[in-house]
DOMARDREN-539635 format. One record per residue: x, y, z of N, C-alpha, C, O in turn; residue number from 1. Coordinates in steps of 0.05 Angstrom, whole numbers, plus 5000, padded with zeros to 4 digits. Layout:
! residues N
REC  n.x  n.y  n.z ca.x ca.y ca.z  c.x  c.y  c.z  o.x  o.y  o.z resi
REC    X    Y    Z    X    Y    Z    X    Y    Z    X    Y    Z  NUM
...
! end
This chain:
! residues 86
REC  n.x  n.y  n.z ca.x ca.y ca.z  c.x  c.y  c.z  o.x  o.y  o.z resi
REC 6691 5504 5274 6676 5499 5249 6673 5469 5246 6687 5453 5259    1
REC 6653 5461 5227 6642 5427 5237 6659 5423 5209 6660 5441 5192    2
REC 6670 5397 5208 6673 5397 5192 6658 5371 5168 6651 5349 5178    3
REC 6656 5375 5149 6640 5350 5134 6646 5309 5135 6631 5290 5140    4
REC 6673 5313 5129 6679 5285 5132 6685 5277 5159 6698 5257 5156    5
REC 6682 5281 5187 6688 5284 5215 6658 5281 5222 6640 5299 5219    6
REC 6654 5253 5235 6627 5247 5248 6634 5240 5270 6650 5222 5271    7
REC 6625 5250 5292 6621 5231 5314 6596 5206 5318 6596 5186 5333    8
REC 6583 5213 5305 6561 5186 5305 6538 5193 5275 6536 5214 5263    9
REC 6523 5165 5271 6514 5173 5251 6479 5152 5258 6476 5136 5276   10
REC 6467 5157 5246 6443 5147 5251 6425 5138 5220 6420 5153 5201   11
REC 6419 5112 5224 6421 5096 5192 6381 5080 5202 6377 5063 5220   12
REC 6366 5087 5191 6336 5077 5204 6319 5078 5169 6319 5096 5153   13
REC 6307 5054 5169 6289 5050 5145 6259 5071 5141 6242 5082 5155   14
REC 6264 5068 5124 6242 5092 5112 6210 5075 5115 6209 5053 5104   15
REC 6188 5084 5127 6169 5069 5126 6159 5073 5100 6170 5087 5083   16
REC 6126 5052 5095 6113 5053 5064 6113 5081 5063 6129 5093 5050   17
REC 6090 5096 5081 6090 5124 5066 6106 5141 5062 6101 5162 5050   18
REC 6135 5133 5074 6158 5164 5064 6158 5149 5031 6157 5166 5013   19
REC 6160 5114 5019 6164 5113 5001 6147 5123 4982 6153 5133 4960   20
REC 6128 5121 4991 6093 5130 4970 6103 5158 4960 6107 5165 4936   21
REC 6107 5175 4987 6113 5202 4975 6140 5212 4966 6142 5237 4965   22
REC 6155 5203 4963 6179 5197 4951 6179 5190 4918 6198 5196 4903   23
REC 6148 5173 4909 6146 5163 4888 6128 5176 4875 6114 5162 4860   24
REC 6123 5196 4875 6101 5218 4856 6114 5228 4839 6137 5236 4839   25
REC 6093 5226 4819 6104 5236 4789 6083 5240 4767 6065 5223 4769   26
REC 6081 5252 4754 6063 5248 4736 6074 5250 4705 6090 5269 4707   27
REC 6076 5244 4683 6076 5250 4645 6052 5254 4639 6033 5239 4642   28
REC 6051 5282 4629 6029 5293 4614 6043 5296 4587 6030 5283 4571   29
REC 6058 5304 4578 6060 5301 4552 6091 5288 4539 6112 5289 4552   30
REC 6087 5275 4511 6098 5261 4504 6139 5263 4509 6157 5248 4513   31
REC 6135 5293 4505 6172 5300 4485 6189 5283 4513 6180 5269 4531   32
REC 6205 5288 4509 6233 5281 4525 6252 5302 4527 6254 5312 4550   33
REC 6264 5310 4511 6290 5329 4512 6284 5358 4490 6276 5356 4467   34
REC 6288 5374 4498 6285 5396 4476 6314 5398 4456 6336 5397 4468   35
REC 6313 5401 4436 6326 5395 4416 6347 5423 4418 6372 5420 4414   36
REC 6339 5440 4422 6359 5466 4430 6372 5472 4447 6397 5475 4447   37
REC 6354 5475 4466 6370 5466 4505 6381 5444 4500 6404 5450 4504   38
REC 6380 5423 4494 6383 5389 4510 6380 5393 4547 6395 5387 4565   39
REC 6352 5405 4548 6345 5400 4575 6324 5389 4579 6304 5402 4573   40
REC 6320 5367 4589 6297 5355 4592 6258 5370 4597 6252 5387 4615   41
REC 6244 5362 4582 6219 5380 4567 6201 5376 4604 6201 5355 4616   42
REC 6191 5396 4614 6175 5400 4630 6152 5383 4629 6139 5388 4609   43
REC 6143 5365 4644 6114 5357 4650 6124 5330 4625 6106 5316 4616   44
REC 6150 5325 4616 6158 5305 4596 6165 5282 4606 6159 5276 4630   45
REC 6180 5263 4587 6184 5235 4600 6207 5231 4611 6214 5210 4622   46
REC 6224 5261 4607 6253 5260 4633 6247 5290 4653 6265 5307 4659   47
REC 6221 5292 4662 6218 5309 4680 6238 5320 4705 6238 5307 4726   48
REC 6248 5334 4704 6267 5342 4739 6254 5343 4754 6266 5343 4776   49
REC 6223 5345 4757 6207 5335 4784 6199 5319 4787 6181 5314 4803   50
REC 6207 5304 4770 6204 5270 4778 6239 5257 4777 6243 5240 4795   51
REC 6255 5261 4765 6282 5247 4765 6310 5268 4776 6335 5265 4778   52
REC 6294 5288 4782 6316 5310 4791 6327 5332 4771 6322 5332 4747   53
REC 6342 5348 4784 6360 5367 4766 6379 5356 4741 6398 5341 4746   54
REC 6375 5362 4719 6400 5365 4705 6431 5378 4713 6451 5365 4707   55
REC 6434 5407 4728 6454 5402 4734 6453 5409 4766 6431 5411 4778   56
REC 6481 5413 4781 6482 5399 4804 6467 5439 4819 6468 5461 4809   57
REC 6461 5432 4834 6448 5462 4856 6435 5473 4836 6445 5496 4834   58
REC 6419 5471 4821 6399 5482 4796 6379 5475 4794 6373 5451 4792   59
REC 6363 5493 4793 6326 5485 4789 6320 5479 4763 6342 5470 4754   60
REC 6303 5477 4743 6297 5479 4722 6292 5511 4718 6305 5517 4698   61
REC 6281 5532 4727 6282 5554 4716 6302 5576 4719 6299 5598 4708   62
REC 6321 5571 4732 6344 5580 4750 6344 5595 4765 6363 5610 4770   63
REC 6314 5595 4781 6311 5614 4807 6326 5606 4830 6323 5620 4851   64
REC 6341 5587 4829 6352 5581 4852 6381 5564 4844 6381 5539 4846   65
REC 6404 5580 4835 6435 5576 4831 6449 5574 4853 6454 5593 4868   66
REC 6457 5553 4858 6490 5547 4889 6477 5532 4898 6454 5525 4893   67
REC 6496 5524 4918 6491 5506 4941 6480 5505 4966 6474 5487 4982   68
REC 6477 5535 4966 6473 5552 4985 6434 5543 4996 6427 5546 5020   69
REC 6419 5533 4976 6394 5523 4964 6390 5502 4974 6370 5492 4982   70
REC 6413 5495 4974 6409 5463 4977 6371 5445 4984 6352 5460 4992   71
REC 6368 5425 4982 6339 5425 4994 6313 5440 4988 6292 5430 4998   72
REC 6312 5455 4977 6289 5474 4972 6277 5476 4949 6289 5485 4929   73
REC 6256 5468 4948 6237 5458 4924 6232 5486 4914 6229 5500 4933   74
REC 6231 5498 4893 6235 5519 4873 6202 5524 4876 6190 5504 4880   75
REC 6192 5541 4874 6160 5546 4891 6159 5556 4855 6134 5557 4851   76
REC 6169 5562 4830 6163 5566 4801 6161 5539 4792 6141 5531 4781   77
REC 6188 5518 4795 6181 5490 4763 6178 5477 4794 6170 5455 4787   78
REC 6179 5476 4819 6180 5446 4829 6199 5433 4832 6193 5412 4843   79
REC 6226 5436 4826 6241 5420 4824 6262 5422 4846 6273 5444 4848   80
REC 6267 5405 4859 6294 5401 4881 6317 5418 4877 6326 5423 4855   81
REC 6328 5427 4901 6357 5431 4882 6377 5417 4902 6377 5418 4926   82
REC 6395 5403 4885 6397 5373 4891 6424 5372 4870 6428 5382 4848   83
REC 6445 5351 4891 6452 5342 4860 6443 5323 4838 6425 5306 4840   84
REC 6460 5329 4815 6443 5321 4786 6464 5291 4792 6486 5293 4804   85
REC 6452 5262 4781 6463 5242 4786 6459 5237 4763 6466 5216 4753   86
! end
């Protein structure tokens, strides 16, 4: 079994302009920020999770995709990574 903290080598190489370009997409269509009930950041808002990530850690915004198990996989419903939340 591999284990996580055990590397035999690692490979460290700069990102050209276009991985940054597309790395940096985002759009605000509308004003809110946080929903007052959830305290989860408002869809298509000014703390979007497809633009700044998950609120919490292996979670989409609609919760089609719970664990770690996900990891990487853009949620094909809100868009959003599942990622940890930083």
């Amino acid at each position: 079994m591999l284990e996580v903290n055990n590397f035999n080598a690692i490979r460290i190489s700069l990102a050209s302009p276009d991985q940054i370009r597309d790395w940096s997409k985002g759009e605000v269509t509308k004003p809110e920020t946080i929903n007052y009930r959830t305290l989860r950041p408002e869809k298509d808002g000014l703390f979007d999770e497809r633009i700044f990530g998950p609120s919490r850690d292996w979670e989409c915004y609609c919760g089609k995709y719970k664990r770690i198990r996900y990891k990487g996989i853009i949620c094909d419903k809100c868009g959003v990574e599942v990622t940890r939340a930083k």
